[in-house]
mmCIF file as Biopython writes it, N, C-alpha, C and O atoms, coordinates in Angstrom:
data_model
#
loop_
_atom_site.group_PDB
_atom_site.id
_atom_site.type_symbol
_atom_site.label_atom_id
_atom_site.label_alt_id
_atom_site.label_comp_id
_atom_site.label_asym_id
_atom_site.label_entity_id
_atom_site.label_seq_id
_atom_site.pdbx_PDB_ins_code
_atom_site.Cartn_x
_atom_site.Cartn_y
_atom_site.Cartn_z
_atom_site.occupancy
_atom_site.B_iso_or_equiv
_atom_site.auth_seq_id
_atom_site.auth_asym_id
_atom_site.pdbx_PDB_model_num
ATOM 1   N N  . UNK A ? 1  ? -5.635  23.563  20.047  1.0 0.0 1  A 1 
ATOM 2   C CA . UNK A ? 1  ? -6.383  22.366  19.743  1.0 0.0 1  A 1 
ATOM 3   C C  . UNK A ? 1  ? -7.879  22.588  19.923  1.0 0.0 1  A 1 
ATOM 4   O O  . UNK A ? 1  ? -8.760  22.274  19.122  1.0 0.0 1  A 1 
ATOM 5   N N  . UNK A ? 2  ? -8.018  23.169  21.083  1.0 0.0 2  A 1 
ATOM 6   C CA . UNK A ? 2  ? -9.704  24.142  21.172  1.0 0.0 2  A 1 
ATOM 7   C C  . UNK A ? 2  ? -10.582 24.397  19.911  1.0 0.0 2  A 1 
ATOM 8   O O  . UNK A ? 2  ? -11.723 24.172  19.507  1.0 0.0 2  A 1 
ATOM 9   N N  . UNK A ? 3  ? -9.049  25.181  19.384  1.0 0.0 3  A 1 
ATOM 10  C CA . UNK A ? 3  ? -9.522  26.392  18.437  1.0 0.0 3  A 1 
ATOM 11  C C  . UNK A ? 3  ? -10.151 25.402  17.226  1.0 0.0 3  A 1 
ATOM 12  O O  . UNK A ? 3  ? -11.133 25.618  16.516  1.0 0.0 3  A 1 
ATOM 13  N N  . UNK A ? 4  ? -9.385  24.423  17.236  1.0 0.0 4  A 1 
ATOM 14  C CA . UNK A ? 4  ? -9.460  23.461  15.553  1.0 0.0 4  A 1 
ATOM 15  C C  . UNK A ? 4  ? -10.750 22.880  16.188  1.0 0.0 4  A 1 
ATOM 16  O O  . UNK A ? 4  ? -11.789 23.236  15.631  1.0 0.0 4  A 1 
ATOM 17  N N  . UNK A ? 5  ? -10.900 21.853  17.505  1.0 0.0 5  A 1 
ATOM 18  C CA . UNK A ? 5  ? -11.966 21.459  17.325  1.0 0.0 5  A 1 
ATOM 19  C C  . UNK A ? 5  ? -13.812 22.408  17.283  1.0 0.0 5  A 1 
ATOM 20  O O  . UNK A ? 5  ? -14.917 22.039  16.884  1.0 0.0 5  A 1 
ATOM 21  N N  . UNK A ? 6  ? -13.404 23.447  17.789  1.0 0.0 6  A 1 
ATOM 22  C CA . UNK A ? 6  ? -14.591 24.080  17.942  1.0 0.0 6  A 1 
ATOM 23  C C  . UNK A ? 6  ? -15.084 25.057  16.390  1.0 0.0 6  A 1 
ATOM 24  O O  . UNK A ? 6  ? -16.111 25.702  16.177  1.0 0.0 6  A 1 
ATOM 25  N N  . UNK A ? 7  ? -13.746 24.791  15.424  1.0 0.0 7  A 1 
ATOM 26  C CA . UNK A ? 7  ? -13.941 25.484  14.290  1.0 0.0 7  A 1 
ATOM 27  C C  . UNK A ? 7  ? -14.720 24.094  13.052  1.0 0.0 7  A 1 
ATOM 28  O O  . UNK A ? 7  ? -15.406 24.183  12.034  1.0 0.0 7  A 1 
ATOM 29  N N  . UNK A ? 8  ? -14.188 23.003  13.787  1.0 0.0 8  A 1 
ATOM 30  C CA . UNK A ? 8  ? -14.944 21.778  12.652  1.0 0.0 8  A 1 
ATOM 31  C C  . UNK A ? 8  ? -16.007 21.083  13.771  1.0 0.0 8  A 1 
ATOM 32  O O  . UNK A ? 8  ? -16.114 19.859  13.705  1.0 0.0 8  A 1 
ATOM 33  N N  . UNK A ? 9  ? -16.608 21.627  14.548  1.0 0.0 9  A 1 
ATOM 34  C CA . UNK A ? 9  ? -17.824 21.447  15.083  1.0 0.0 9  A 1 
ATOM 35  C C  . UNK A ? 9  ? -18.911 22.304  14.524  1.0 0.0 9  A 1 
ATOM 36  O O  . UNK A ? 9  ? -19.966 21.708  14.307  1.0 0.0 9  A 1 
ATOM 37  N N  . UNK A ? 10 ? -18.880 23.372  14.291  1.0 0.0 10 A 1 
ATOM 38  C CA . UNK A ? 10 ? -19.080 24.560  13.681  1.0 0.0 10 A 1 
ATOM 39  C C  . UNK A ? 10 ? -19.688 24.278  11.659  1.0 0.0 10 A 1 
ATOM 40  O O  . UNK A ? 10 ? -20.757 24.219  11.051  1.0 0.0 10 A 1 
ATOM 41  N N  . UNK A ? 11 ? -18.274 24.191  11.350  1.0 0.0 11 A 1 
ATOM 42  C CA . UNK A ? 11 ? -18.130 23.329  10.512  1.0 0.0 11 A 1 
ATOM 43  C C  . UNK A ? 11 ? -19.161 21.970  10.010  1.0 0.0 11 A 1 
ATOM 44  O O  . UNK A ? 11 ? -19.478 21.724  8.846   1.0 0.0 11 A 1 
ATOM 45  N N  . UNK A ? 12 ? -19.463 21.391  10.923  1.0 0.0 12 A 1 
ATOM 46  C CA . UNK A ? 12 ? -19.979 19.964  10.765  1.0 0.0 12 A 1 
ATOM 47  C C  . UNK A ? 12 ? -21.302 20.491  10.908  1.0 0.0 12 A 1 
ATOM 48  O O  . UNK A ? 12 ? -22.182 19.861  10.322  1.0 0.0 12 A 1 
ATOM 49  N N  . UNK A ? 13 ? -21.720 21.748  11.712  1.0 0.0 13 A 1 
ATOM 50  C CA . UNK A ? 13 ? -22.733 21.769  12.208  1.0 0.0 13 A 1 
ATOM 51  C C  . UNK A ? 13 ? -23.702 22.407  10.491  1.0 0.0 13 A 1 
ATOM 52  O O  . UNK A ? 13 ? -24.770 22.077  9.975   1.0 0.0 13 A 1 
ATOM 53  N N  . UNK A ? 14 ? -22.694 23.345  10.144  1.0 0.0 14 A 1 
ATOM 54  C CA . UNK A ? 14 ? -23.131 24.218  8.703   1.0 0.0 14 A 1 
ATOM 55  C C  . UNK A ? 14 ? -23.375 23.363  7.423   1.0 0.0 14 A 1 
ATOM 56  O O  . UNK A ? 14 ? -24.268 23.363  6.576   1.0 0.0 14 A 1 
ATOM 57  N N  . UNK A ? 15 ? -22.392 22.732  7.582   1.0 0.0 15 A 1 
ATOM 58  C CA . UNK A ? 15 ? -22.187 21.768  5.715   1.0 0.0 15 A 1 
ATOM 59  C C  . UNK A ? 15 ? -21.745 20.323  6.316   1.0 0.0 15 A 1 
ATOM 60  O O  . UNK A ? 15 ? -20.568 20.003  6.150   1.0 0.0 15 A 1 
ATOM 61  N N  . UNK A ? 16 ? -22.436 19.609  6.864   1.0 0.0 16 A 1 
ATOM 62  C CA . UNK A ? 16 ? -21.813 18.341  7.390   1.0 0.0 16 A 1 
ATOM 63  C C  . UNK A ? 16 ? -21.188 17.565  5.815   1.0 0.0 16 A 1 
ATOM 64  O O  . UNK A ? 16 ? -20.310 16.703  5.845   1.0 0.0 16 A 1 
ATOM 65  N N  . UNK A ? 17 ? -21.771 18.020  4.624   1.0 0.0 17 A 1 
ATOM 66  C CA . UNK A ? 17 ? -21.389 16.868  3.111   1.0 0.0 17 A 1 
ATOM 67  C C  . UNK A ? 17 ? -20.067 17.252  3.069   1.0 0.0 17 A 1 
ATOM 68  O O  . UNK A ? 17 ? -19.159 16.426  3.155   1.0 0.0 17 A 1 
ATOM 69  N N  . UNK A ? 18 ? -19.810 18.868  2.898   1.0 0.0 18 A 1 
ATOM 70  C CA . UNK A ? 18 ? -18.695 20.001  2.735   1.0 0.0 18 A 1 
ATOM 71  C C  . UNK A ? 18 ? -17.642 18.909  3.966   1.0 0.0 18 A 1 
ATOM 72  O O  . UNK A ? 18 ? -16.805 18.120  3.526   1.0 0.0 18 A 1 
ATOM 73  N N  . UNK A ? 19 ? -17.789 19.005  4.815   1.0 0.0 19 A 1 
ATOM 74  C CA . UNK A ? 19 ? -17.318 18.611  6.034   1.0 0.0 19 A 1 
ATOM 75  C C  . UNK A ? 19 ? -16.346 17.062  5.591   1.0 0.0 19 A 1 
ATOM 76  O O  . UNK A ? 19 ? -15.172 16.778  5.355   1.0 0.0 19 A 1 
ATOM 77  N N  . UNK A ? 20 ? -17.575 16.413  5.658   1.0 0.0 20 A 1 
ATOM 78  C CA . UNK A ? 20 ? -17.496 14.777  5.516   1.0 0.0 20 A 1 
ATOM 79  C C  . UNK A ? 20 ? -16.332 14.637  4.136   1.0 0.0 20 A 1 
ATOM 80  O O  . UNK A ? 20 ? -15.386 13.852  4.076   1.0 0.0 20 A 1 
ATOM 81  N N  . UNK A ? 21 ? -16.760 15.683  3.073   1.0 0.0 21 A 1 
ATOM 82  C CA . UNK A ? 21 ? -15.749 15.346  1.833   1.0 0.0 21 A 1 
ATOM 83  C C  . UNK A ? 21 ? -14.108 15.381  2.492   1.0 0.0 21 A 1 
ATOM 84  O O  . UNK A ? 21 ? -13.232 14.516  2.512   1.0 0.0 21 A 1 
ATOM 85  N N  . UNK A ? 22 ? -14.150 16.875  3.037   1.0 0.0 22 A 1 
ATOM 86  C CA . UNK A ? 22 ? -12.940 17.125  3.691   1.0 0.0 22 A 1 
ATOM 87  C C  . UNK A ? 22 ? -12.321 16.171  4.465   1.0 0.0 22 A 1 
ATOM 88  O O  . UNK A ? 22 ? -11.123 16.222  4.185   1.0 0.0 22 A 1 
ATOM 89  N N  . UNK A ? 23 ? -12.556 15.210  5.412   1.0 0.0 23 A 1 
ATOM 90  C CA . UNK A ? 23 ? -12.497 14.137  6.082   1.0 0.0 23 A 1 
ATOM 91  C C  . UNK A ? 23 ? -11.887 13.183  5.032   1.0 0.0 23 A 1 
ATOM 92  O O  . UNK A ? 23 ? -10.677 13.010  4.888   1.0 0.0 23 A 1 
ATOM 93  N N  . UNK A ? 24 ? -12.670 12.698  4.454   1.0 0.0 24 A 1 
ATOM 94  C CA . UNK A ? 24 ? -12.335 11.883  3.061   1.0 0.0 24 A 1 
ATOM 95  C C  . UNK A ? 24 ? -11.566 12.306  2.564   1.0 0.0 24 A 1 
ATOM 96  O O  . UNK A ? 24 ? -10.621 11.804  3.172   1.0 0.0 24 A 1 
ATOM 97  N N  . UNK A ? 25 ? -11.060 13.046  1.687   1.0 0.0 25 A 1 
ATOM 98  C CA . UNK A ? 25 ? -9.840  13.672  1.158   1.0 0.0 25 A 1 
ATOM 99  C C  . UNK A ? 25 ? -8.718  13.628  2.222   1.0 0.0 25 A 1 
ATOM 100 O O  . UNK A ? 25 ? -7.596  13.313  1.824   1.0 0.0 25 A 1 
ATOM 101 N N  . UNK A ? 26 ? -8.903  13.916  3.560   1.0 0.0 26 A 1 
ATOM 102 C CA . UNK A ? 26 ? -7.396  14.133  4.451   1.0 0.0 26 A 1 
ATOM 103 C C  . UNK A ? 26 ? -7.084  12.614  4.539   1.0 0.0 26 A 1 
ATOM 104 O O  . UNK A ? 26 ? -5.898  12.371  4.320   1.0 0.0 26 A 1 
ATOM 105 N N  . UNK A ? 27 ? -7.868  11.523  4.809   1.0 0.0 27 A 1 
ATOM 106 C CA . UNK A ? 27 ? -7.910  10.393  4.870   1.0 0.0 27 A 1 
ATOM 107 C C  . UNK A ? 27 ? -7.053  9.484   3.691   1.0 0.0 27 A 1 
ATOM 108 O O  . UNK A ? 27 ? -6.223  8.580   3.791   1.0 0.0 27 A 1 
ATOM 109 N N  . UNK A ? 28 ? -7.681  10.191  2.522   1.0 0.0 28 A 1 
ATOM 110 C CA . UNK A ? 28 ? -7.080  9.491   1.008   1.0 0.0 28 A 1 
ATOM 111 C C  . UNK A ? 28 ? -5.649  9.839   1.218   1.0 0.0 28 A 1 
ATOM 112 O O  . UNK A ? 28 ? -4.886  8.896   1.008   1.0 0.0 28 A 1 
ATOM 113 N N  . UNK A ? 29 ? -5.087  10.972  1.584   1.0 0.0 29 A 1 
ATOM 114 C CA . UNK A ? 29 ? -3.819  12.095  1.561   1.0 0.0 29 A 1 
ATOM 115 C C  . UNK A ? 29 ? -2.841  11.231  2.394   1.0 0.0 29 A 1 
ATOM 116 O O  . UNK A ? 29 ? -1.718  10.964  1.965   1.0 0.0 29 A 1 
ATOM 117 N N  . UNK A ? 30 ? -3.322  10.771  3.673   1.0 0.0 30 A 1 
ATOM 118 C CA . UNK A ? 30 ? -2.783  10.433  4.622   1.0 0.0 30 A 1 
ATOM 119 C C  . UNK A ? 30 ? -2.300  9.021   5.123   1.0 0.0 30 A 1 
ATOM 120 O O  . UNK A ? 30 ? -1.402  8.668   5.888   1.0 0.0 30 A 1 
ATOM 121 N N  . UNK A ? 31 ? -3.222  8.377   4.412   1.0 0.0 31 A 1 
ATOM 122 C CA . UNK A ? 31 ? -3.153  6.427   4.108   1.0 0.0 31 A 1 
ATOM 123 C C  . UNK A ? 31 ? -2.048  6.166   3.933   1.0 0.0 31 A 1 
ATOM 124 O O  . UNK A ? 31 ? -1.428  5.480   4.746   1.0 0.0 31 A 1 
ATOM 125 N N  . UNK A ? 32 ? -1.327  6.796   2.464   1.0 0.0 32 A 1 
ATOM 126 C CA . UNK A ? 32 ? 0.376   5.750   2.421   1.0 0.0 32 A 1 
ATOM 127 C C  . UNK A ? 32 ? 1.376   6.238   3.245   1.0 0.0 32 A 1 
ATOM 128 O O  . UNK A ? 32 ? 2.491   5.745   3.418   1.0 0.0 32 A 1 
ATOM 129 N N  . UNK A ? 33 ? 0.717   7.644   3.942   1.0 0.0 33 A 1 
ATOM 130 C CA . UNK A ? 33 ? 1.667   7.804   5.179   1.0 0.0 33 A 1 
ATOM 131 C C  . UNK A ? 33 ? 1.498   6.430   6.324   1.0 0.0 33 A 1 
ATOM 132 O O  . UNK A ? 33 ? 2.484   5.882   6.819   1.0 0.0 33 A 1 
ATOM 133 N N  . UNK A ? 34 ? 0.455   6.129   6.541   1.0 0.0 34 A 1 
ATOM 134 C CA . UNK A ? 34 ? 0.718   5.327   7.621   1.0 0.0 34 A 1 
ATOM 135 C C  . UNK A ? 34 ? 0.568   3.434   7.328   1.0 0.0 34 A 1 
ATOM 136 O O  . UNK A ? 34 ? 0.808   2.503   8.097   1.0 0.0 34 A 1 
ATOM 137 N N  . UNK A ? 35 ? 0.070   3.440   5.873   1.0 0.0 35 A 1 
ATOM 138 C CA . UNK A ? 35 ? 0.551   2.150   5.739   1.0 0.0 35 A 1 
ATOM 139 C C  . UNK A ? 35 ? 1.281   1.727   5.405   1.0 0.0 35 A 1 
ATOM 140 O O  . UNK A ? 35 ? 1.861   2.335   4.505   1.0 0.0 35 A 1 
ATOM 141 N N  . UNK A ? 36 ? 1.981   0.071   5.926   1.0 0.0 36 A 1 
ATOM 142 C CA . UNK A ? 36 ? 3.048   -0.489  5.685   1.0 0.0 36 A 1 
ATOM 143 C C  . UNK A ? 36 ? 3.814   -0.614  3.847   1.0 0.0 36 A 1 
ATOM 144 O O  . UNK A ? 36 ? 3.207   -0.806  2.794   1.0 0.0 36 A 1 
ATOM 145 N N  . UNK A ? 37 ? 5.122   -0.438  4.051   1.0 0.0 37 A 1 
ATOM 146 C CA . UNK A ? 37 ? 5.361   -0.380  2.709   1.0 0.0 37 A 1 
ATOM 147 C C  . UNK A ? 37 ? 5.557   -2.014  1.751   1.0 0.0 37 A 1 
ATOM 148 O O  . UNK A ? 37 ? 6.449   -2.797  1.425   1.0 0.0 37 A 1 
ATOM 149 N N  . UNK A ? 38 ? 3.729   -1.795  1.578   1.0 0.0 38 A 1 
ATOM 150 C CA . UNK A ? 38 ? 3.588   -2.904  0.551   1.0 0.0 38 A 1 
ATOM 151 C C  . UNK A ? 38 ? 2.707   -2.663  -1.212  1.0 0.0 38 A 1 
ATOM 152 O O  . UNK A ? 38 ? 2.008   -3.201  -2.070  1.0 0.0 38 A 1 
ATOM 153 N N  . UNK A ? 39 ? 3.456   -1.398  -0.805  1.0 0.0 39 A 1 
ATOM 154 C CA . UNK A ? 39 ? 2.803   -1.565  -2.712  1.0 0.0 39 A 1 
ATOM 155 C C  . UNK A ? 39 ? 3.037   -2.246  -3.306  1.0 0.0 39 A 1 
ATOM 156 O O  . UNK A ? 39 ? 4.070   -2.744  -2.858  1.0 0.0 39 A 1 
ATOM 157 N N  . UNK A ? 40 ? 2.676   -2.863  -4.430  1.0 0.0 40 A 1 
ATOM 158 C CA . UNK A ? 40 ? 3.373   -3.331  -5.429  1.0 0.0 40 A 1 
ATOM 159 C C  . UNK A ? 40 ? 3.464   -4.821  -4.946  1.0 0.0 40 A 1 
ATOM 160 O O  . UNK A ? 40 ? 3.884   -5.628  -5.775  1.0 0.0 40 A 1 
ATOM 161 N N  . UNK A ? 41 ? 3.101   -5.303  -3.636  1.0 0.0 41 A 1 
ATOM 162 C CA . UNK A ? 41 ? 3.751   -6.730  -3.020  1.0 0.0 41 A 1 
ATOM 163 C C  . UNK A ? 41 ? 2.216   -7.257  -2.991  1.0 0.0 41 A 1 
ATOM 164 O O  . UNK A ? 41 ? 1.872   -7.709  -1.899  1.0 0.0 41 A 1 
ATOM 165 N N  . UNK A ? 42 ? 1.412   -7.268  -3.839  1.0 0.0 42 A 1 
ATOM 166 C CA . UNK A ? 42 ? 0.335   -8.229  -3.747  1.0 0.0 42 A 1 
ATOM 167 C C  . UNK A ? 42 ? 0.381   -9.401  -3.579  1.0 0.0 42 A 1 
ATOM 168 O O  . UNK A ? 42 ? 1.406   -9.899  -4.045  1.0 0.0 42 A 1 
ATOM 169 N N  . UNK A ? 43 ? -0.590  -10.393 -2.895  1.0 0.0 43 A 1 
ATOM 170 C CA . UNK A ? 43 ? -0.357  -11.888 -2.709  1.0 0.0 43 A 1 
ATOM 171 C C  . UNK A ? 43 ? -0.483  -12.340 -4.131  1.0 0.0 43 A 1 
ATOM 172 O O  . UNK A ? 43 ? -0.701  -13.530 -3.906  1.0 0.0 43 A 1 
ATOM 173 N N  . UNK A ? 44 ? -0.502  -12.224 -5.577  1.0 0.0 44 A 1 
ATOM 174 C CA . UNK A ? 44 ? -0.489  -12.959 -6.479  1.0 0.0 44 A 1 
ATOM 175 C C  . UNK A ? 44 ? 1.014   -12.417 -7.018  1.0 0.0 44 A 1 
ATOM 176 O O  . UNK A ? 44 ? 1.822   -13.170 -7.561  1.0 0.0 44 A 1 
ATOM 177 N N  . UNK A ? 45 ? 1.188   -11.362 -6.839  1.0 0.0 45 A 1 
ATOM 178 C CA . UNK A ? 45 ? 2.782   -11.050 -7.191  1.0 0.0 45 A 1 
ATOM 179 C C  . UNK A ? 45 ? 3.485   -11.678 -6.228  1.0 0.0 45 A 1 
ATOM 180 O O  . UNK A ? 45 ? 4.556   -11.993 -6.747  1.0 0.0 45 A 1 
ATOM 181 N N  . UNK A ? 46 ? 3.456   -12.067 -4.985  1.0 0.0 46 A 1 
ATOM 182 C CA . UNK A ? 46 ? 4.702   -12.769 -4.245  1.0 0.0 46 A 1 
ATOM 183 C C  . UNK A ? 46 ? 4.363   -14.040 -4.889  1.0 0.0 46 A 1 
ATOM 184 O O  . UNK A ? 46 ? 5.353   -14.660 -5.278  1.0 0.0 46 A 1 
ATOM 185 N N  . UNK A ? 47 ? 3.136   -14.642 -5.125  1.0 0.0 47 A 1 
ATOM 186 C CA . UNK A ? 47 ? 3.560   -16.066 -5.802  1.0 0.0 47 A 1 
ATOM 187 C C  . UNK A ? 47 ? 4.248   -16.336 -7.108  1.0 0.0 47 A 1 
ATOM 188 O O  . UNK A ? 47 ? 4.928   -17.308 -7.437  1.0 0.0 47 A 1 
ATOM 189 N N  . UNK A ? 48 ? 3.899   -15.196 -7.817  1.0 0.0 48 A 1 
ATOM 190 C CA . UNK A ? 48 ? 4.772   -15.196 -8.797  1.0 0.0 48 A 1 
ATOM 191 C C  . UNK A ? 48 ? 6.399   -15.216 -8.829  1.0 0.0 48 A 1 
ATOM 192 O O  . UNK A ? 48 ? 7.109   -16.078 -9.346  1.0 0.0 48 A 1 
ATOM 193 N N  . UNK A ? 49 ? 6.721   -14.272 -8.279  1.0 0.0 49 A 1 
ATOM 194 C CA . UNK A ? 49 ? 8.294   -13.945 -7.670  1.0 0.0 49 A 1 
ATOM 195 C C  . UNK A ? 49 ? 9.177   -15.082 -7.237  1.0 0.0 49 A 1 
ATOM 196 O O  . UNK A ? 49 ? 10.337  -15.328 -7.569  1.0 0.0 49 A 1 
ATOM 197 N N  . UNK A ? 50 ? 7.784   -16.179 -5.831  1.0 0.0 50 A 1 
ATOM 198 C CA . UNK A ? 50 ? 8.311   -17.310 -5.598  1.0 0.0 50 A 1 
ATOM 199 C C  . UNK A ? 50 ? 8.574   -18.264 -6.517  1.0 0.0 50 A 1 
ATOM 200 O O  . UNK A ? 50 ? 9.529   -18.997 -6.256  1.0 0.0 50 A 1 
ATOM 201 N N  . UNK A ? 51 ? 7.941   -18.467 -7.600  1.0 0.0 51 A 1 
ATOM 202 C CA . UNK A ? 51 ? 7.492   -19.351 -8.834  1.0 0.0 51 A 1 
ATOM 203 C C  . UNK A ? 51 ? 9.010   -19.036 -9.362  1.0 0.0 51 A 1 
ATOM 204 O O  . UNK A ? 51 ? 9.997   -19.755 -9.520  1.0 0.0 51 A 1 
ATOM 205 N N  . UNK A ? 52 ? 8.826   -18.024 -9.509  1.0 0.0 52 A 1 
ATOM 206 C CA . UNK A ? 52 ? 10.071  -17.554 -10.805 1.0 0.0 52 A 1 
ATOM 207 C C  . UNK A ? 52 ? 11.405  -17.473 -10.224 1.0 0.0 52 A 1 
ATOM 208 O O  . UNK A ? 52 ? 12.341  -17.407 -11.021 1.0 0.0 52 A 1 
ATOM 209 N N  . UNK A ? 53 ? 11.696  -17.465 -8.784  1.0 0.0 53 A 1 
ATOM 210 C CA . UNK A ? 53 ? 13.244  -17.865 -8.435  1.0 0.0 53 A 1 
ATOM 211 C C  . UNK A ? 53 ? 12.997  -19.157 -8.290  1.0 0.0 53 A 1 
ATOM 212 O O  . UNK A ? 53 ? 14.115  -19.568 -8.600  1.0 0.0 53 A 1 
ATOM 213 N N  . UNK A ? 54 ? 12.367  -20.141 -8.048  1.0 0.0 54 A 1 
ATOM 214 C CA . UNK A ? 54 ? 12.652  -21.434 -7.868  1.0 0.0 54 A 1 
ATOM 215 C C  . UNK A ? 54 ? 13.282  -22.060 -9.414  1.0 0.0 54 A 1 
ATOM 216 O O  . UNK A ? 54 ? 14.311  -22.693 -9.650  1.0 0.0 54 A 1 
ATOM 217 N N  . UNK A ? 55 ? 12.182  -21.578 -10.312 1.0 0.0 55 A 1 
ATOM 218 C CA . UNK A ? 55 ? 12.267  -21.900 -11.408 1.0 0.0 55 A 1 
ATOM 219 C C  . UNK A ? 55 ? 13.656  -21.343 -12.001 1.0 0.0 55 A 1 
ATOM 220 O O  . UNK A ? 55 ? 14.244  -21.972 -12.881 1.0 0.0 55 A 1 
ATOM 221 N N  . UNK A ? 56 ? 14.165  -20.112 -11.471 1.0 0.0 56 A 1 
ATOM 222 C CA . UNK A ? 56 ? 15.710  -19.607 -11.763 1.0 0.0 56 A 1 
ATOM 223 C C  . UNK A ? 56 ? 16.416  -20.632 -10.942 1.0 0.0 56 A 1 
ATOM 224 O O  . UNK A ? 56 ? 17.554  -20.879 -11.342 1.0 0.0 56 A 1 
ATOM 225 N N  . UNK A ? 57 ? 16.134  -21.092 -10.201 1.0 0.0 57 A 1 
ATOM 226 C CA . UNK A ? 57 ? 17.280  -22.117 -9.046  1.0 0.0 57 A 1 
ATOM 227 C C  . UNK A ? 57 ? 17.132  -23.331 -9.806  1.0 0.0 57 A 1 
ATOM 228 O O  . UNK A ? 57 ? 18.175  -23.860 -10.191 1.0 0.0 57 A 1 
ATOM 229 N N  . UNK A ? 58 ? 15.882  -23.947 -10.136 1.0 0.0 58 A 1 
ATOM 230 C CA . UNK A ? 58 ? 16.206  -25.015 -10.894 1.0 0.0 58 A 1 
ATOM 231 C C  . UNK A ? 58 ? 17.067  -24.809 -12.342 1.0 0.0 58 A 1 
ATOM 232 O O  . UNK A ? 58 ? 18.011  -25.525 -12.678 1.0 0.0 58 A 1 
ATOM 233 N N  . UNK A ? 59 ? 16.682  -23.997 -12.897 1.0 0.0 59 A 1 
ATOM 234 C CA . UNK A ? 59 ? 17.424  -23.653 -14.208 1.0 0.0 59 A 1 
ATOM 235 C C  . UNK A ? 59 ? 19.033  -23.528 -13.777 1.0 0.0 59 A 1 
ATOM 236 O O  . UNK A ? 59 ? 19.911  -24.061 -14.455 1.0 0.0 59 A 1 
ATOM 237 N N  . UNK A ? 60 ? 19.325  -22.733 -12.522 1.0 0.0 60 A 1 
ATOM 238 C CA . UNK A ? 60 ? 20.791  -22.676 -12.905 1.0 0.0 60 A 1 
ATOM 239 C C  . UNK A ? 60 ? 21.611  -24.366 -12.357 1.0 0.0 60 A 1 
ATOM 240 O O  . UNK A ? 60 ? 22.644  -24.829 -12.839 1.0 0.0 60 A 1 
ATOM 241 N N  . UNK A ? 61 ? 20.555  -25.142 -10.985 1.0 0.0 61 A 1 
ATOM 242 C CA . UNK A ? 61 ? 21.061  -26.559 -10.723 1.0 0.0 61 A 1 
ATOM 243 C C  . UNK A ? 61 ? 21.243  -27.256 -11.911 1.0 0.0 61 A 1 
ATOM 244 O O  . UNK A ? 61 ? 22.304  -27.854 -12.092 1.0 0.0 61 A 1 
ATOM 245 N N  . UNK A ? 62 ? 20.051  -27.270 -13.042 1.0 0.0 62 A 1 
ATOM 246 C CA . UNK A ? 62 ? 20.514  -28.039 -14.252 1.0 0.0 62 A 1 
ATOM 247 C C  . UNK A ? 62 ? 21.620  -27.452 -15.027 1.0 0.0 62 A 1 
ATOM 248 O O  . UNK A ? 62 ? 22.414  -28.390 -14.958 1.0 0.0 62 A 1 
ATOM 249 N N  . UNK A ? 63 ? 22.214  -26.554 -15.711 1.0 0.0 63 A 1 
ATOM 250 C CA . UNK A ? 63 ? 23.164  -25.899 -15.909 1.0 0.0 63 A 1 
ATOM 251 C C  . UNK A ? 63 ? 24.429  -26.435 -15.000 1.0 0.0 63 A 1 
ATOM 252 O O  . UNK A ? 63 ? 25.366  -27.041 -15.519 1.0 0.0 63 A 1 
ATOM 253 N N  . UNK A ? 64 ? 24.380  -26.232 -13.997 1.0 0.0 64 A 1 
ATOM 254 C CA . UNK A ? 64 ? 25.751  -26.318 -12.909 1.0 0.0 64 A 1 
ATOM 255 C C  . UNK A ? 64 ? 25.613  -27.946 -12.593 1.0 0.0 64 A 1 
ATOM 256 O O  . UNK A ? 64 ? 26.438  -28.212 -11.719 1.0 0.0 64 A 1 
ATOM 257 N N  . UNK A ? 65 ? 24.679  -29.432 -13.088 1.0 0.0 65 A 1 
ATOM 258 C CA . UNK A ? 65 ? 24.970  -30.066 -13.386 1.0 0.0 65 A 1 
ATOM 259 C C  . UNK A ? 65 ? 25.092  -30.922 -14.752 1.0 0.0 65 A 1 
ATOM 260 O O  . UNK A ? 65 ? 25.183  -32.144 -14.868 1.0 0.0 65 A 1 
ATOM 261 N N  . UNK A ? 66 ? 25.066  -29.835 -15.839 1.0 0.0 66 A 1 
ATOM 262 C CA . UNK A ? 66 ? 25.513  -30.404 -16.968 1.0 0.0 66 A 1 
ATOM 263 C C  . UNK A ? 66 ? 26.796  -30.352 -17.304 1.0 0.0 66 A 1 
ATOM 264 O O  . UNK A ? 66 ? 27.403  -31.165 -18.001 1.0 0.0 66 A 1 
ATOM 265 N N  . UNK A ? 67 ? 27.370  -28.991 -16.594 1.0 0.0 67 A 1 
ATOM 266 C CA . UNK A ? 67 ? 28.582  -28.922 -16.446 1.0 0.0 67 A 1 
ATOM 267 C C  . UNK A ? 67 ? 28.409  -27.960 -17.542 1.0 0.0 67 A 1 
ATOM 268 O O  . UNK A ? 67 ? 28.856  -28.382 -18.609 1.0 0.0 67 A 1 
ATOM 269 N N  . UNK A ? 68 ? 27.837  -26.674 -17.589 1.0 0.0 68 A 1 
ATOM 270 C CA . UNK A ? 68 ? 27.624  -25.580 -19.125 1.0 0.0 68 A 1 
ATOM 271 C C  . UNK A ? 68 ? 28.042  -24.361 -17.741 1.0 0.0 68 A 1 
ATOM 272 O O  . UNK A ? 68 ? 28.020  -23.236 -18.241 1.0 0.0 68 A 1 
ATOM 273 N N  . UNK A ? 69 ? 28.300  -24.309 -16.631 1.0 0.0 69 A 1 
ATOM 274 C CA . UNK A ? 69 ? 28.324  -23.214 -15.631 1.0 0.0 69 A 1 
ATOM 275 C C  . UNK A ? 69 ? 29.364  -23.510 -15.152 1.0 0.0 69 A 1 
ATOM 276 O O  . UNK A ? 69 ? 29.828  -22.847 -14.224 1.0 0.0 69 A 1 
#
């Protein structure tokens, strides 16, 4: 662990941009490792989703009281 930090001290000290990109890139790499699994689950897509089963629940209550279900 020495070895790594005293090699990107070194590092930081020569090309801090070189450096900083590297940082950035492990960062981009490493994000959907540690964030929660919500792709795809945006707050305008869950309202939608909600919209559209209610609207399936009402559709099948009218159906199942017309007596067509």
């Amino acid at each position: 662990m020495s070895g790594i930090s005293i090699f990107l001290r070194k590092a930081w000290a020569n090309e801090p941009v070189v450096c900083f990109s590297i940082v950035i890139g492990a960062v981009g790499l490493s994000l959907p490792c540690f964030v929660p699994k919500l792709w795809g689950r945006y707050p305008d897509k869950i309202q939608t989703d909600e919209r559209s089963a209610m609207t399936e629940a009402a559709r099948l209550q009218a159906l199942e009281r017309s007596g067509l279900l």
